[in-house]
C-alpha positions as semicolon CSV with decimal commas, in nm:
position;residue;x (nm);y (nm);z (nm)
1;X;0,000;0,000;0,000
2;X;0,235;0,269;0,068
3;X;0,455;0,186;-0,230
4;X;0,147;0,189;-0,417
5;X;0,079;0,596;-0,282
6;X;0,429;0,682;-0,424
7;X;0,418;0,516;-0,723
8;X;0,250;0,862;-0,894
9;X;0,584;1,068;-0,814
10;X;0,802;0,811;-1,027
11;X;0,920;0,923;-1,350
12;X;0,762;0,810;-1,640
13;X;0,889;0,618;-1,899
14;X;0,809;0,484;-2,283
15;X;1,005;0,230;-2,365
16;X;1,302;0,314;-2,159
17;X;1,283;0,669;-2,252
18;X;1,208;0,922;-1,934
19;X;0,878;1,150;-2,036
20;X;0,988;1,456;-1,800
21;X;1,152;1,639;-2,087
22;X;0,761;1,631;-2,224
23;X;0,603;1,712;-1,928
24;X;0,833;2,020;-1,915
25;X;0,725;2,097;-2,257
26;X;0,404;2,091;-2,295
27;X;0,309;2,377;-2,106
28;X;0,500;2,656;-2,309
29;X;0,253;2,478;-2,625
30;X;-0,021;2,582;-2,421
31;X;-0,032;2,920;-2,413
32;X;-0,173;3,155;-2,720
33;X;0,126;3,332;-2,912
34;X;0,060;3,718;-2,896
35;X;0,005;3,788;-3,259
36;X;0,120;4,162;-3,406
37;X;-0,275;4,312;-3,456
38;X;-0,343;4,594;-3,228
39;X;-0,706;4,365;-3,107
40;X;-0,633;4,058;-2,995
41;X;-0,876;3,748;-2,867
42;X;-1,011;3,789;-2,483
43;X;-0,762;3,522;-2,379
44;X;-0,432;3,710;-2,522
45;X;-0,619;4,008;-2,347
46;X;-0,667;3,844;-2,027
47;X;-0,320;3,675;-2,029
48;X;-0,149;3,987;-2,133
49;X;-0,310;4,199;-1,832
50;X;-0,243;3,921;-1,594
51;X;0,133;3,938;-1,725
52;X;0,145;4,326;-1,641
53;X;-0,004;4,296;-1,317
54;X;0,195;4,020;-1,215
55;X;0,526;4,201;-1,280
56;X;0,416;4,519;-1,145
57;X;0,345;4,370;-0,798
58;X;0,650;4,198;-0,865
59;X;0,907;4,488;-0,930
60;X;0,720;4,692;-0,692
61;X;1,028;4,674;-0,376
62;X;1,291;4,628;-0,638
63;X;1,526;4,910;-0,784
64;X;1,564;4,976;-1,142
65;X;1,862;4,703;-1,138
66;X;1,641;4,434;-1,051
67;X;1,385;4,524;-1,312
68;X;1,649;4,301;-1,571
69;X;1,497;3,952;-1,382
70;X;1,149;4,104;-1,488
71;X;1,121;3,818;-1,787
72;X;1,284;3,575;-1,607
73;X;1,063;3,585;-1,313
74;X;0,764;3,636;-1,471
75;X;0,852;3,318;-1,716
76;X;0,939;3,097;-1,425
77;X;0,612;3,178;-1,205
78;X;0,381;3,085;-1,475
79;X;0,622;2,804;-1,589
80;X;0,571;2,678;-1,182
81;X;0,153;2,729;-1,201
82;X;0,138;2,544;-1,525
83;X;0,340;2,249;-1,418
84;X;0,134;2,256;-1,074
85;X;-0,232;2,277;-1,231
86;X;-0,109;2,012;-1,466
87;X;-0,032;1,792;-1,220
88;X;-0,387;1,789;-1,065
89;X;-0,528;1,656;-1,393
90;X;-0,592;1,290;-1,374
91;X;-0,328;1,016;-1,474
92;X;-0,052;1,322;-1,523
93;X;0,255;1,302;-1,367
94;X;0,354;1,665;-1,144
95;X;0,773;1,756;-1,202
96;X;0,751;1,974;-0,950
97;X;0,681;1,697;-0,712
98;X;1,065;1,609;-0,779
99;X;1,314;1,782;-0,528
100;X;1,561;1,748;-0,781
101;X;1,442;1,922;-1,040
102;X;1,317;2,220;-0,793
103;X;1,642;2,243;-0,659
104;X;1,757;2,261;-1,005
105;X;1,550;2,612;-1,052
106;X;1,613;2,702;-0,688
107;X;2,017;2,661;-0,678
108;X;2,111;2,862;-0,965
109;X;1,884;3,144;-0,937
110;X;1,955;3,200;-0,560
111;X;2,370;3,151;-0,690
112;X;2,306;3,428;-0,946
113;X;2,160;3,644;-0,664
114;X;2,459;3,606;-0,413
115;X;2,731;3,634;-0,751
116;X;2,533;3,959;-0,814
117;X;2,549;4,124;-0,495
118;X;2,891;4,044;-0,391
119;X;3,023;4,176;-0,781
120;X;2,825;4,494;-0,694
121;X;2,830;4,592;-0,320
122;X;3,028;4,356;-0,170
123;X;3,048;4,581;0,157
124;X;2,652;4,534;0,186
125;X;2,673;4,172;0,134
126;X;2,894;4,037;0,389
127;X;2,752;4,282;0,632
128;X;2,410;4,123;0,624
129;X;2,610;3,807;0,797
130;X;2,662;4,015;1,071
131;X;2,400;4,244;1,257
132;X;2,447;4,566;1,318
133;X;2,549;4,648;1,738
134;X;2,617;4,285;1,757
135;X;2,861;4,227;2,102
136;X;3,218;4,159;2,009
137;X;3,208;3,774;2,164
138;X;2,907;3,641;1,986
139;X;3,034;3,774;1,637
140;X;3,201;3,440;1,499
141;X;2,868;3,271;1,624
142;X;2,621;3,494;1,455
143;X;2,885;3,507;1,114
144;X;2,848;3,113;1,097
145;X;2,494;3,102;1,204
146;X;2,371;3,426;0,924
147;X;2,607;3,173;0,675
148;X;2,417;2,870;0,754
149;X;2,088;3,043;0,701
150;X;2,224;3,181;0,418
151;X;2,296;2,861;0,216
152;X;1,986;2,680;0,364
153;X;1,768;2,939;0,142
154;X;1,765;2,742;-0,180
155;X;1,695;2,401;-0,020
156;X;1,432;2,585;0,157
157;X;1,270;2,718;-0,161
158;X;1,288;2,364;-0,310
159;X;1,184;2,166;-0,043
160;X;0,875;2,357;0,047
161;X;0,790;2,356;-0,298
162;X;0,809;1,960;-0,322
163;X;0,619;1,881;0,032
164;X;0,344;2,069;-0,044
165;X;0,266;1,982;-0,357
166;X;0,380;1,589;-0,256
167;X;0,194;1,604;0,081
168;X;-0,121;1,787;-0,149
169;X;-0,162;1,442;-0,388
170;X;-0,098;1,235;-0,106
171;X;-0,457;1,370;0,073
172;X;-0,614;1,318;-0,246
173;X;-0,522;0,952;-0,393
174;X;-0,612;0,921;-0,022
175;X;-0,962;1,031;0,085
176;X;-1,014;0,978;-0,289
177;X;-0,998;0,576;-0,216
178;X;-1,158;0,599;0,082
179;X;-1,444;0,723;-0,089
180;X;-1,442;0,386;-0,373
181;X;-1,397;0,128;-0,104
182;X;-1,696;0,291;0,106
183;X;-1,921;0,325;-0,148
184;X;-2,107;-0,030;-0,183
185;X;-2,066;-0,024;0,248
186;X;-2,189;0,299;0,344
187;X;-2,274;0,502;0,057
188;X;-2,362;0,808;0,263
189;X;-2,001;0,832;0,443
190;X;-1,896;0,757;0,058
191;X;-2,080;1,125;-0,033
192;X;-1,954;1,316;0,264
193;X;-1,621;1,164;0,134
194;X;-1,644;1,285;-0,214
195;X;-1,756;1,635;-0,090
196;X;-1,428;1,624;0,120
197;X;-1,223;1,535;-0,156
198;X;-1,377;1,817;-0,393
199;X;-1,299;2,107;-0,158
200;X;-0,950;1,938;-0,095
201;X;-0,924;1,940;-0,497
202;X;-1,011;2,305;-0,441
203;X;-0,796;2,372;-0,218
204;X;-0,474;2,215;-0,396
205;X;-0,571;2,474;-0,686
206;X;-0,511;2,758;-0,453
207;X;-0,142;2,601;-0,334
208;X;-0,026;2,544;-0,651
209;X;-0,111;2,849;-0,777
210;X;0,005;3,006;-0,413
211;X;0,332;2,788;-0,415
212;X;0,483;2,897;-0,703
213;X;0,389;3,244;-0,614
214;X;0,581;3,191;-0,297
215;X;0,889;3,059;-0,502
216;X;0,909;3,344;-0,678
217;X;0,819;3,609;-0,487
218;X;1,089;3,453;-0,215
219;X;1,378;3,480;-0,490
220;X;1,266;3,864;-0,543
221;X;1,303;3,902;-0,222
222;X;1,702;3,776;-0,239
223;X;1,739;3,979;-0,526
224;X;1,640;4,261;-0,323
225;X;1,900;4,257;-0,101
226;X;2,183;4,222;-0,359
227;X;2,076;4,521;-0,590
């Protein structure tokens, strides 16, 4: 049984051939290509003011440096709510339920944010390892403490990413066969069940749109400090 819960996390394969590089495809097929006519369709509309909006909250605490990552972060967060909403679709498989791969966004990015601000201010930078007023003795124990914290941020943005969207399709595959096996024995229980399972389904919409928001906006957030 519990092998049997995991089993939807494993890669899948056609004959011998991993399907990931699909998966990680087919969303970017998926959305309409803006097309050169001043009037567009109400879906270009809507996904073009959703873009704008989006970018704006985005850029909002950044300086005019940071306003360079404005394609790249906008790319990646609906990149991360594609994969995620994809993944709630029936007999798909979810790559962001892989730590690897979401360490393989979160590791670089969070590198490129540290490379940046020591190459610009590298005064600023180290100082944030070590408060301001801080008493002489307990400075080489808050330097390798703020450097631990430091390098735990992009296994933090990965992880949290994976366990919620991993702990998410655990509940459902869950109360979701709870609800076939107590069907023919108690088909009211069955119907409370299914209404359980609905607002659950619900309710993984919102994290996987709010997760990747998080993922993003936490990478802003580094970038902030290093412009």
């Amino acid at each position: 049984m519990t092998l049997s819960l995991f089993d939807q996390f494993m890669t899948p394969t056609y004959l011998g051939i991993p399907l990931i590089a699909l998966a990680l495809t087919l969303p970017w097929i998926l959305y309409p290509a803006p097309s050169p006519r001043w009037l567009n369709n109400r879906l270009v509309t809507l996904q073009g003011w959703f873009l704008n909006r989006f970018t704006q909250q985005l850029l909002l605490p950044l300086n005019l440096g940071g306003h360079k990552w404005a394609a790249l972060l906008t790319s990646l967060m609906i990149f991360l709510i594609t994969l995620n909403m994809l993944g709630l679709l029936p007999y798909t498989f979810t790559p962001t339920t892989q730590l690897s791969m979401n360490m393989g966004f979160a590791v670089p990015l969070w590198l490129a944010t540290v490379i940046i601000g020591m190459r610009n201010q590298p005064t600023a930078a180290l100082g944030h390892l070590l408060p301001e007023g801080t008493p002489a003795p307990l400075i080489p124990v808050l330097i390798i403490i703020e450097t631990i914290s430091l390098f735990i941020r992009p296994l933090a943005l990965g992880v949290r990413l994976t366990a919620n969207l991993t702990a998410g399709h655990l509940l459902i595959q869950l109360i979701a066969t709870a609800a076939f096996v107590l069907l023919p024995m108690m088909p009211t229980v069955a119907g409370l069940t299914a209404i359980v399972l609905f607002l659950l389904t619900l309710l993984e919409v919102a994290v996987a749109m709010i997760q990747a928001y998080v993922f993003v906006l936490l990478l802003s957030l580094y970038l902030q400090e290093n412009v």
